[in-house]
Each structure stands twice: as structure tokens, then as C-alpha cells.
N, C-alpha and C positions, 0 to 999 in steps of 0.2 A: 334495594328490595325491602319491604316491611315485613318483620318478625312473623315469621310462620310458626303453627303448631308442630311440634315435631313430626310428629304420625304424618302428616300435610308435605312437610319440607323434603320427607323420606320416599315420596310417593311422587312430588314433583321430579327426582331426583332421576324417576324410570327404575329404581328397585325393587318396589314392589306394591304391591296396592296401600291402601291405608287400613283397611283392616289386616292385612300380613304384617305392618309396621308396628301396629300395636299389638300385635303376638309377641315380634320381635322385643318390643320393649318389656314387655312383661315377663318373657325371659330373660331379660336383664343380660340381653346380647348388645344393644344399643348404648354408646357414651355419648355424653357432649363436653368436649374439652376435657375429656381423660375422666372425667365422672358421670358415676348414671345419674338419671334425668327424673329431675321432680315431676310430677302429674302436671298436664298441661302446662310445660315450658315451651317458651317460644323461644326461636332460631333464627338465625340470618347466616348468611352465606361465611361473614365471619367466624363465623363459631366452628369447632370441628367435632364433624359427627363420625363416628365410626361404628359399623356393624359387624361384630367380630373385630376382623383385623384388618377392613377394607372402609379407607375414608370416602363416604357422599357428598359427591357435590351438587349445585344446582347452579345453574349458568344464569344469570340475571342478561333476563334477554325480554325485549317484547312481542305478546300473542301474536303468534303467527298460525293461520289457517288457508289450509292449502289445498286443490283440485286439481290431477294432474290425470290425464288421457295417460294411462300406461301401457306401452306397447307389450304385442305378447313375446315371450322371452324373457322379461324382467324380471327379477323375485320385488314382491309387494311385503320387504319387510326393512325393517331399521339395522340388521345385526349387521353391523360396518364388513365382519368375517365373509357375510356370503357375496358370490360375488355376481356382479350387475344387479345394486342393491338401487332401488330406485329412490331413494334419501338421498345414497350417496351421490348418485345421477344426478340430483337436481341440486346438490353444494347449498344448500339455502344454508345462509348465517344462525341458524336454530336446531333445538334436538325436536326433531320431526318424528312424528311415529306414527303409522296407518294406521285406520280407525277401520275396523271389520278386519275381511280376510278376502284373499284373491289367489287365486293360484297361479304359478311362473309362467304356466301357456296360456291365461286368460289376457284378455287384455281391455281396457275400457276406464271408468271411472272411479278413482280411487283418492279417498279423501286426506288430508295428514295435518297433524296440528303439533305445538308443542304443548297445549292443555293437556296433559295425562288423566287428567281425572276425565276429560271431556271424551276424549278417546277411550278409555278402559271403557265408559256408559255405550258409547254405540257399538262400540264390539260386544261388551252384553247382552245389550239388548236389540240385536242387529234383526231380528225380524220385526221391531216395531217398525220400521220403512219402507214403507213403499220402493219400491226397484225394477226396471225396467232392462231386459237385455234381449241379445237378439242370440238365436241361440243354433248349432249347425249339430245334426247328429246322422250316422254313419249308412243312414239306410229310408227308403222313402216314408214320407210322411202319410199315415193311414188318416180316414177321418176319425178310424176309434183311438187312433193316437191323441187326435187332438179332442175328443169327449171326455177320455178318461184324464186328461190334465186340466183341462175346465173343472171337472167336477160338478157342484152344486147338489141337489138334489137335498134328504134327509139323513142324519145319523140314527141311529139304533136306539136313542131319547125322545126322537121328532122334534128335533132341534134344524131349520136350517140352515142348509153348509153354502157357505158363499164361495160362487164361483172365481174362476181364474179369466182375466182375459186374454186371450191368443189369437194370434193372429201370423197365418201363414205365409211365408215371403218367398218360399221355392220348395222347391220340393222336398227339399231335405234340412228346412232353413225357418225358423220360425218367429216372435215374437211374443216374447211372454213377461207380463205387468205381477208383479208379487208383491198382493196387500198386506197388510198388518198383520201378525199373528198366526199367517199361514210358512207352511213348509219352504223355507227359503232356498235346501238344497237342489237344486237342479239336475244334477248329476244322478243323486239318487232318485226321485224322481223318475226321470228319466229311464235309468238301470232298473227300476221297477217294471215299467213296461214292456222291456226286451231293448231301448235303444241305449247306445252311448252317444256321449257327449264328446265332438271332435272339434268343437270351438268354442268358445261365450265373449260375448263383449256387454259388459255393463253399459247402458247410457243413461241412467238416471238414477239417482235417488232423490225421491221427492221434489224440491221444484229445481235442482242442481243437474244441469243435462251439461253434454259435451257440445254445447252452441259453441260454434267459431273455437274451437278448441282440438286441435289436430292430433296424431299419435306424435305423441315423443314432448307437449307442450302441456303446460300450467299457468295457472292465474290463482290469486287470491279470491278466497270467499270475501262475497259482502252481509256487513251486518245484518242484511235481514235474512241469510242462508245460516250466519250461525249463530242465529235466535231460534229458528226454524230447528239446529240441529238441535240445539242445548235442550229447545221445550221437549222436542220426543225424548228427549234421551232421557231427561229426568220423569217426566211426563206430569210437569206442570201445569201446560197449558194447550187446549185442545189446537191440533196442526191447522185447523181452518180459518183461525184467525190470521196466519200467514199466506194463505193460498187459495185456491178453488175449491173450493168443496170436493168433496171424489163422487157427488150427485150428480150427472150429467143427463142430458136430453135422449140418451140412450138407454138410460136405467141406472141403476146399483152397481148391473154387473158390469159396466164396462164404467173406467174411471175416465173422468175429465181431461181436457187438453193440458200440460203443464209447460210453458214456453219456458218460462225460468227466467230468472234476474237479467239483465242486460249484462252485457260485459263491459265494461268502462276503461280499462285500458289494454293493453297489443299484450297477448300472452308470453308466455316466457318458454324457451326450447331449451330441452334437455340435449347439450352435445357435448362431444368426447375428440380429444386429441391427446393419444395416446391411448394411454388408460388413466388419466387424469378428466374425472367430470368437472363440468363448469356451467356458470348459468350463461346462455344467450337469449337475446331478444329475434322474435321473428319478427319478420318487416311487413310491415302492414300494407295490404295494395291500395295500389295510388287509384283513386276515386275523382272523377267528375268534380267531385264538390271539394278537395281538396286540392286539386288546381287551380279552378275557377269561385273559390266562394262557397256558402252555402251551398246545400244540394236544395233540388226540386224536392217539393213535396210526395209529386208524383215517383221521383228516385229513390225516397228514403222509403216509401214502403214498397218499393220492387224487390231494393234491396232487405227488404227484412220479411217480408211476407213467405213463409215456409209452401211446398207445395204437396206437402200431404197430408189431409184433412184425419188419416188415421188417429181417432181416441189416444192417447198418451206419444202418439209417434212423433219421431225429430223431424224439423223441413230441412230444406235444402243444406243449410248450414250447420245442420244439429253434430257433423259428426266429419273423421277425415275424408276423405276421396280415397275408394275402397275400404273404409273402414270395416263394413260385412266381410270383405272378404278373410278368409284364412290368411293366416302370419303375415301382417303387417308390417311387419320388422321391428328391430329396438329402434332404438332415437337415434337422431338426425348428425352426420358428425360435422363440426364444426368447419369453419373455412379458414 
């Protein structure tokens, strides 16, 4: 590993941000090798750092970025303590840490990296994303339910307010796209109007959907998913260089189709023997063209052609079998 800034080495390390590090140092709580630390000194895993009375390490590992369908039931956090930790669930050889937040009855898509700095950025700045979920609450759906979550209209400036796109799925069951900058809470929301919320499944942020990716399974991000994450988060570079524009033949207010990256390899299952998690492969189905050869032309887009033209919505593949419906279950156990 090449010589980090301390502030840097201490924040890789999951202790605390780099601004808390260099509080820390400045209170002259921080050592390196049994002495405090000249102004921008660099570190390496050999060196020993200690805060207080507790040595930091940093695991020389390489960038791992992770998308994992988590069922509901699971807690959506790194702390080893709690338990059916979905880190721990999926054993991956790195210190993994969820980017945003989810709650243990949610279930749906949820992102994990060992980049800490990358992660602390989109859990701060989590309403810069675009997010798609489909959402169930406890009592029927009015049409002024679904006006007063749209929105639009003017604020009290004559400034106008950009709408929500929604889109109703049953009766008590709905679909709702949350742009940039707007209120990400759903719940509250929701609890605004008179309803609660009795289930959510995430299926997208931004061009990252749950394509061919079932509950309880994972895959690796591809490079142009965490380009796409890195430029929002720092917000370098405008999202449309990576993707569709959110302009569609519809209008403003309703956002673009987003199919999302191809998948490139057979994802990976969260299963359990015992109460020991371990990673498994799920088995890819045996296809025509993997018997016999290449596939037809005519087969490879039957098989990839989605069947719902819905604005931001998943096709046929976008998501498990039953995945709308309530409790899904945890992951899949082993054989």
C-alpha cells in the first residue's frame, strides 16, 4: 500500500471521517509509532497508529464495490454485533460498508464498497440520486393520495416545484421515482398524508437496477456504475454524460427508461449453514444457446426485451419472482 496522509489512513481505517481525524490530531490524541505526528505525515500499514489507547489498522485489500438485492429481514449495516448483518452474510474478503441507509423490514437494493470516503459521500449526499421503489401502505389508494405526492404546481416565491412521478400498481401498492434534491423520506411522506408504510423495495438508483439479480444475491459494480456513483457524489461531473438524460418523450415530469449496465457475470447468493455465512454461486439457467452454440438473434432479444414500457419501470427481469410482494424472506440456505 502507498504512504497515506494520516487524516486519510485514519478514515480508511472506518474510524471516523477525515475531518473527525484531524480534530483528533489536533487534540494531540493521535500517535504514530509512540509519537505524535508532524503535519502532513504519511503512513503505511506498518507504522502504528494509535487513537487514545486503541491501535488503527487498514487491511490492504483491493476496491471492492458491491450491489446486493437484500431481503427483508436483514439489518443493512456493517456492525459485525448486530445480527443477520448483511456484510456479514455475504463473507466477501473486504471491509464492506453500506452506502445510504435501509431499514431491517425493507428490502431491495443496496449498495457496499470498501472505499469509506466513497461511501460516507453518498450517504451524505443521498438525495442527490435518483431512486426508484415500489412502495405498499396499509389502507386504499385515493387519487388525492396520489396528487398530493406528485406535487408540482408553485411555492410561495413562484418558483416551480417539480413533480414526483407515480405510478399506481394496486390498490394499496404504488410506484414512486425520487429525483434530485427532493424529499427522499418515504415514510414520512407518506405519514403526512394519513398513510403508513407496510413495505418498500428499492429497485434502482440511478442506472443500478436489480436486472437478473434475485433476493438474497450480488454482483459487482462495473466501472461505468462507479463513475456514475463517484461523479454524484462528489458532484463533478453532470449524471448525463453517463446515462439518458431524465428528458423524455413524455416531459420533465416523468423520467427516462433506465435499463442499466448489462450483467456480465452469474451473481453471487447469500447462504447460511448454520449460522455461519458463506459466499455461493447461483447456477445460471441452461439456455438454447448454451447447448447448442451461439443463440439466435431473434433469442437474445426475446430474452432480454423487458415487458413493461412503464417510464423508469423494470421488465420482466428487473427483479425476483414475487419480489413486490411482502416479506420475501432472508437468503437462500445453502445445500
Amino acid at each position: 500500500m502507498e504512504p497515506k496522509r494520516l487524516n486519510k489512513f485514519i478514515s480508511d481505517s472506518g474510524f471516523c471521517s477525515r475531518r473527525e481525524a484531524d480534530r483528533l490530531i489536533e487534540e494531540e490524541r493521535v500517535t504514530v509509532n509512540g509519537k505524535l505526528p508532524a503535519p502532513g505525515v504519511l503512513v503505511t500499514p506498518k507504522d502504528k497508529v494509535r487513537i487514545d489507547d486503541q491501535i488503527v489498522r487498514v487491511r490492504e485489500e483491493l476496491p471492492a464495490f458491491l450491489v446486493v438485492n437484500k431481503p427483508a429481514g436483514m439489518s443493512a449495516k456493517s456492525d459485525p454485533e448486530i445480527r443477520d448483518n448483511v456484510v456479514k452474510a455475504i463473507n466477501y474478503p473486504a471491509s464492506l460498508e453500506p452506502a445510504g441507509y435501509m431499514e431491517r423490514g425493507h428490502e431491495g437494493l443496496v449498495i457496499l464498497s470498501n472505499d469509506t470516503e466513497l461511501v460516507r459521500k453518498i450517504t451524505r449526499f443521498d438525495n442527490r440520486f435518483e431512486k426508484e421503489y415500489i412502495v405498499t401502505v396499509d389502507k386504499m389508494i385515493t387519487p388525492e393520495f396520489i396528487a398530493k405526492l406528485i406535487g408540482g404546481g408553485e411555492n410561495d416565491k413562484g418558483e416551480k416545484l417539480q413533480k414526483t412521478f407515480i405510478s399506481k400498481e394496486g390498490s394499496t401498492r404504488f410506484r414512486i421515482v425520487l429525483t434530485p434534491g427532493t424529499n427522499h423520506n418515504i415514510k414520512m411522506l407518506c405519514e403526512d398524508l394519513g398513510y403508513n408504510v407496510v413495505h418498500l423495495q428499492r429497485i434502482r438508483i440511478e442506472t443500478i437496477t436489480l436486472t437478473k439479480l434475485v433476493s438474497g444475491h450480488w454482483r459487482t459494480l462495473t466501472k461505468t456504475e462507479v463513475d456514475l456513483l463517484r461523479s454524484i457524489a462528489t458532484g463533478k461531473a453532470p449524471k448525463e454524460e453517463f446515462g439518458k438524460s431524465r428528458e423524455s418523450k413524455y416531459g420533465s415530469d416523468r423520467p427516462a427508461r433506465r435499463d442499466g449496465a448489462p450483467q456480465t457475470a452469474a451473481a453471487n447468493k447469500i447462504s447460511k449453514v448454520g449460522t455461519t455465512p458463506r459466499i455461493g454461486k447461483s447456477k445460471p439457467k441452461e439456455t438454447k444457446a448454451s447447448k447448442g452454440g451461439a443463440a439466435s438473434t431473434k433469442g437474445a432479444r426475446g430474452a432480454s426485451r423487458p415487458t413493461s414500457s412503464r417510464p423508469g419501470g423494470p421488465g420482466r427481469n428487473s427483479s425476483a419472482p414475487g419480489a413486490n410482494r411482502k416479506g420475501t424472506g432472508g437468503p437462500k440456505r445453502g445445500r
